[in-house]
Residue, then its C-alpha position, 0 to 999 in steps of 0.5 A: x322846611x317850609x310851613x306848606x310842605x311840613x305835613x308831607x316832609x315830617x310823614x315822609x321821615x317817619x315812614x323813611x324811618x320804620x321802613x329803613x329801620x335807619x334814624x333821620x333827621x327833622x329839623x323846624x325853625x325856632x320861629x315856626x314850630x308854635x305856628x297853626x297851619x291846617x295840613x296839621x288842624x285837619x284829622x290826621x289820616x294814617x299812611x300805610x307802609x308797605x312790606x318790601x317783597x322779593x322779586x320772585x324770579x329772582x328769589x326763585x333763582x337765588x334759592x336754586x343756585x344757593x341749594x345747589x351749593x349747599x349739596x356739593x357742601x361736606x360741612x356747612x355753617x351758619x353765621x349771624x350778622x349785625x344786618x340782621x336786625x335792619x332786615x328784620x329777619x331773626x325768626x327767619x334766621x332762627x327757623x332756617x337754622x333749626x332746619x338745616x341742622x347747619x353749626x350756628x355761630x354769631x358775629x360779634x356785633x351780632x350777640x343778642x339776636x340769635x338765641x344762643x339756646x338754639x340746637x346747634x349754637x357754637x357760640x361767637x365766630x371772631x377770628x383768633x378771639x372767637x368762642x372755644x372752637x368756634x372758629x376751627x369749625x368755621x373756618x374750615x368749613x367748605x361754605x359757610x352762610x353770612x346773614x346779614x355781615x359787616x367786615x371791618x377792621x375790628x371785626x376781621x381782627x385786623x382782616x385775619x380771618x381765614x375764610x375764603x370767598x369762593x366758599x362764601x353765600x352772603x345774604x343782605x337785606x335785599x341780595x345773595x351772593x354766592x362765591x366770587x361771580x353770582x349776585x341776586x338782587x330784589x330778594x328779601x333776606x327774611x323771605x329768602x331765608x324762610x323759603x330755603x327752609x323748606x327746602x334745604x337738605x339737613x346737615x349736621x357735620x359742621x356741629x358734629x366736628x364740633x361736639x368731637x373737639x368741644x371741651x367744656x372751659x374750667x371755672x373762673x378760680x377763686x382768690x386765695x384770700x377774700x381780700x385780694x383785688x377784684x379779677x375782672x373774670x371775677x366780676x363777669x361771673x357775677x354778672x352772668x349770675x344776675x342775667x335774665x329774661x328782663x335783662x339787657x346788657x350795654x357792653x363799652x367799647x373796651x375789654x368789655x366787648x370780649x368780656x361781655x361776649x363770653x355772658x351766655x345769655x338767656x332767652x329774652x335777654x338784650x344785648x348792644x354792642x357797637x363795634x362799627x367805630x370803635x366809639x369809646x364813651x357811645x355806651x353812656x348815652x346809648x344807656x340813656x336812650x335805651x333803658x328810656x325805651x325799656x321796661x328791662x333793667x339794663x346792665x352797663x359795663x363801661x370802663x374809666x376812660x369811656x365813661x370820663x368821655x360822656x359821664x354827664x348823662x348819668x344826671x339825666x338818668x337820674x332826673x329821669x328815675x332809670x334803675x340801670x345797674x352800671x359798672x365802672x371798671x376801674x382800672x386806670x387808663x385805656x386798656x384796649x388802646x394800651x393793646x393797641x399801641x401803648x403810651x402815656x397819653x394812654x394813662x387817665x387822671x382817676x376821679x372819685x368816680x362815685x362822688x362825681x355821680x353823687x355830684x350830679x344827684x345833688x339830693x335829688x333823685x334815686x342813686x345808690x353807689x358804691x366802691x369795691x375792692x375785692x369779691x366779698x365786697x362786690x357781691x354784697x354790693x350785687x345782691x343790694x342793686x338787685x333788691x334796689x330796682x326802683x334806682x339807679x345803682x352804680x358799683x365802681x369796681x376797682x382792678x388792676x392796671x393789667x389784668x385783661x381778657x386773653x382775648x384783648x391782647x390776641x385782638x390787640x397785637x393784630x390790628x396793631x399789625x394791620x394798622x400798620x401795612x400797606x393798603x390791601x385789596x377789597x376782597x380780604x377778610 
């Protein structure tokens, strides 16, 4: 950097940053960064960001070519994606789904945007490990809407979604694609999807089907004795009791992505997922930032092995007074990538996990921790991290080596499958 162009080149990422919503990167040399120059002694003047607009030609012709679509379609769908959030098209989204009385799934990596309040919710689309009928009513669907998706190994479930391209509209921030042929440029997905509002014909079959097909899930069932170890359904019944407006749940990457999707989130409630690499440790420091950032107490779930990858961040939780409630799930090993492909190096040396948080406090700052073995224990320990909100909570919950979510070994034996064939064409899902 040089001291001339600094003033220019640090606007330029800022404004690079919340018009892309995308981090950059801003690097000054040690020797520089206590140096006057005047570009900075001067009155800073604001620079003024302008909103993207859609070409109208374009978006005219996107909305024509998609309504005529959706009139030859029996039961359409509406499906949320993770690019969302980059386009900054959610209430646009929220308001063409209470218009089209279209079923409305998430992707998911998409959780947390959508309200799950919303009309006609059919919960998370995600192939074989999708939300109870969710995926029957997508799937066979003759067209169903993707705002904003990402396809990916993880999120296909080892590219085994039975979903055709023919059927397909796929908005992304600044294109719609309709089927195998048509693609329109220069048009804002917020924009797109407000104006389509206005205009589409409403359908309810989609939700309809499902309401026919739908049949409410039995509750989680209680241990015979109070003593027993901790199910891991157990535990997420618990937490979904402690879920509220002020709430944001960090899901690991893990058997907690499958638990956490099944949290029926209320209205307000934060959720982070990240399922782009499979990163295991990612959400210890992305808890760090975020409850940094927030006024809401953040909700961790995070497992052994991810935690021993980035446990050192925990101390500057700590020196910072966060009051997140985390909780290590004990369970001995790396149990999604047990699903995946089993072995020893799947299996983790086990630390005291509340010493080595203790450790980090050294008697300094505000912790609470705790161990739990079974249920009585773990609502105890609940109702003591509700009462402590000016600390950081940390519940070690211990489970059984094997007890996983149905949806984990689904997912697990499927990509196991896909990591093993022959490279396939670009347009498989």
């Amino acid at each position: 950097m040089c001291m001339d162009d600094a003033h220019e080149l640090v606007d330029r990422a800022l404004s690079t940053a919340l018009k892309e919503s995308k981090p950059v990167y801003i690097s000054v040399s040690c020797n520089l960064a206590g140096l006057s120059h005047p570009s900075f002694i001067q009155e800073h003047i604001p620079f003024a960001l302008v909103s993207k607009m859609s070409n109208s030609v374009c978006l005219n012709a996107a909305l024509e070519a998609t309504l005529k679509k959706l009139e030859s379609a029996v039961k359409p769908v509406l499906i949320g994606g993770p690019k969302l959030r980059l386009a900054k098209a959610n209430k646009a989204f929220v308001t063409f789904a209470e218009a089209s009385g279209f079923a409305v799934a998430t992707m998911p990596s998409a959780k947390g945007q959508v309200p799950e309040s919303l009309s006609k919710f059919i919960g998370t689309y995600w192939g074989a490990v999708s939300s109870p009928f969710c995926l029957e009513i997508v799937e066979s669907s003759d067209c169903y809407i993707f705002a904003g998706p990402v396809f990916n190994d993880y999120s296909s479930v080892g590219y085994s979604l039975l979903i055709k391209k023919s059927n397909m509209i796929v908005l992304e921030p600044d294109t719609v694609s309709i089927g195998e042929e048509e693609e329109y440029g220069c048009v804002q997905m917020g924009e797109f999807l407000n104006e389509l509002a206005k205009r589409v014909v409403p359908n309810t079959n989609a939700y309809d089907n499902y309401m026919r097909i739908f049949i409410n899930g039995g509750e989680v069932p209680k241990g015979e004795d109070i003593n027993d170890a901790i199910r891991v359904n157990t535990l997420f019944k618990h937490i979904q009791e402690i879920l509220t407006a002020d709430s944001v749940v960090i899901a690991e990457t893990g058997d907690s992505w499958f638990n956490c999707q099944r949290l029926k989130l209320p209205d307000g409630c934060g959720y982070e997922f990240q399922m782009q690499y499979g990163s295991i440790g990612w959400s210890v420091g992305a808890l760090l930032g975020y409850a940094q950032a927030t006024k809401k107490r953040c909700i961790a779930c995070i497992g052994d092995g991810s935690f021993q990858v980035t446990a050192q961040d925990l101390s500057t939780m700590i020196r910072n007074q966060q009051c997140s409630i985390i909780f290590l799930i004990n369970n001995g090993g790396y149990t999604i990538e047990v699903a995946i492909h089993d072995g020893p190096y799947n299996v983790i040396k086990n630390w005291s996990y509340t010493g080595v948080v203790e450790a980090f406090q050294n008697g300094e700052g505000a912790l609470w921790t705790k161990k739990v073995t079974n249920e009585e224990e773990l609502a105890i320990a609940i109702k003591i991290a509700q009462e402590k909100v000016d600390m950081l909570c940390f519940i070690e919950v211990i489970c059984h080596k094997d007890d996983t979510s149905k949806e984990l070994l689904e997912w697990g034996s499927r990509v196991a499958s896909a990591n093993g064939r022959p490279p396939q064409p670009d347009d498989v899902y």
